[in-house]
N, C-alpha and C positions, 0 to 999 in steps of 0.2 A: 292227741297231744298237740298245743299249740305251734306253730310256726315260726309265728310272731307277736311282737308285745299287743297289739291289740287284740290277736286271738286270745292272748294267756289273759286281756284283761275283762276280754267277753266272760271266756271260760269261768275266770275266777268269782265274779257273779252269778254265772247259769250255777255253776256248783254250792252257793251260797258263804263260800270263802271272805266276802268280802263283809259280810253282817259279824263273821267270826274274828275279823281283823279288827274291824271299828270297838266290837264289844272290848277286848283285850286292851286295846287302847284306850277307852271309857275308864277302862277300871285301874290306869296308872300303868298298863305294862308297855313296854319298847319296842317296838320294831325297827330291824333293819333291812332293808332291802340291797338285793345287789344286784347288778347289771338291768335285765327287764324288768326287776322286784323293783328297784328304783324307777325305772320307767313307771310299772303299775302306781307306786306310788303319790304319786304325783298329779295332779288334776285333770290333763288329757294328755294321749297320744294322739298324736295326727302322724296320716300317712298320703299324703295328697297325692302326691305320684303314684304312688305303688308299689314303693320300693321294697318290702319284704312282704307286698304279697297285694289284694287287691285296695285301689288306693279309698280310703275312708280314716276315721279315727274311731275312739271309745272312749269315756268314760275312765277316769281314773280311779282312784281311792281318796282324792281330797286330802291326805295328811299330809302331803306337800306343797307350799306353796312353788309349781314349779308343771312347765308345760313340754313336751320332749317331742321334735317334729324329725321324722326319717327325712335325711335329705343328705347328700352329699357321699363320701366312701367310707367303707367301714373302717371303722379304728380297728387295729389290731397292732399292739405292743407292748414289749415288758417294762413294766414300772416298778421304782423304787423311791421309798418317800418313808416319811413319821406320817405319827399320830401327834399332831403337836399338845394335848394337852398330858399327856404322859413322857411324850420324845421316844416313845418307843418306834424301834425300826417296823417297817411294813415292805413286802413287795408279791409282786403277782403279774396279770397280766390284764391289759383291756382288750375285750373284743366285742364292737357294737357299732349299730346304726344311731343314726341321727343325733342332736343337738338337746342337752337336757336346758331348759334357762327359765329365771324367776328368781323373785325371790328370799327362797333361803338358801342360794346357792351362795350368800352374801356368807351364809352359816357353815363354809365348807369346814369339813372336819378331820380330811387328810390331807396332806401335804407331797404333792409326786413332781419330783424332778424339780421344785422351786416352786411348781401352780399350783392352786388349789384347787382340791376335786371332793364333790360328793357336796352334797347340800343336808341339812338339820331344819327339823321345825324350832320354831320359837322355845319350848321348854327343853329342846336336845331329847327328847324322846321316840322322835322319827328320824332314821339318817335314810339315807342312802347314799350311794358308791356304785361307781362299773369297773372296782378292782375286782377282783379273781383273785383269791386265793391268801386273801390277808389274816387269815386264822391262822396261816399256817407262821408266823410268827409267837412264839411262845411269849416274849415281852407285852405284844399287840394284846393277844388274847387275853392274858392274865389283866392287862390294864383294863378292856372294856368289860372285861365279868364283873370286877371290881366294882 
């Protein structure tokens, strides 16, 4: 089991995860990523220091335009925000390393405490987010099944 997002993004190549991801996407379907899933996301991780483990980076999945470097202290806090294209309520929590930035974080797609968080590809068929737990809104969910 990985560690860290760069193990999980090794991993998810050595397992062939990432051919099963692209295809899906090929063929019109959505991905969302949350917390490291949006990390993986994203074109690379870098870990120059070594802050969740030994320092190097990986290879992303490319459906993000958007690069996430570990640096600085971990986020860890409860957030509450919308989905602004529904206005449904959303809350959860963040807990994570480093700085996600690029962009389609121009494309953020929720809205916590006033800022915008989580980045979207160009068609809105890639998101991701480092919220935690925003299913558990029954408005949220019903909106994004939609």
């Amino acid at each position: 089991r990985a560690r860290s997002a760069v193990e999980a993004a090794r991993a998810l190549r050595a397992e062939g995860w990432d051919t099963d991801l692209l295809a899906h996407r090929r063929r019109g379907g959505r991905i969302l990523g949350l917390c490291g899933g949006y990390q993986m996301l994203g074109r690379r991780i870098e870990d120059p220091l070594g802050v969740e483990g030994p320092p190097g980076g990986a290879a992303g999945l490319g459906l993000l335009e958007v690069t996430t470097v570990m640096a600085g202290d971990k986020a860890l806090a409860l957030a509450e925000g919308i989905h602004p294209a529904s206005g449904a309520p959303v809350a959860g929590y963040e807990i994570h390393m480093g700085r996600t930035e690029g962009p389609d974080r121009a494309r953020a797609w929720l809205c916590l405490g006033g800022r915008p968080e989580g980045a979207a590809s160009a068609d809105g068929r890639v998101r991701g987010t480092y919220l935690h737990g925003l299913f558990a809104s029954d408005a949220f969910r019903a909106a994004i099944l939609a």
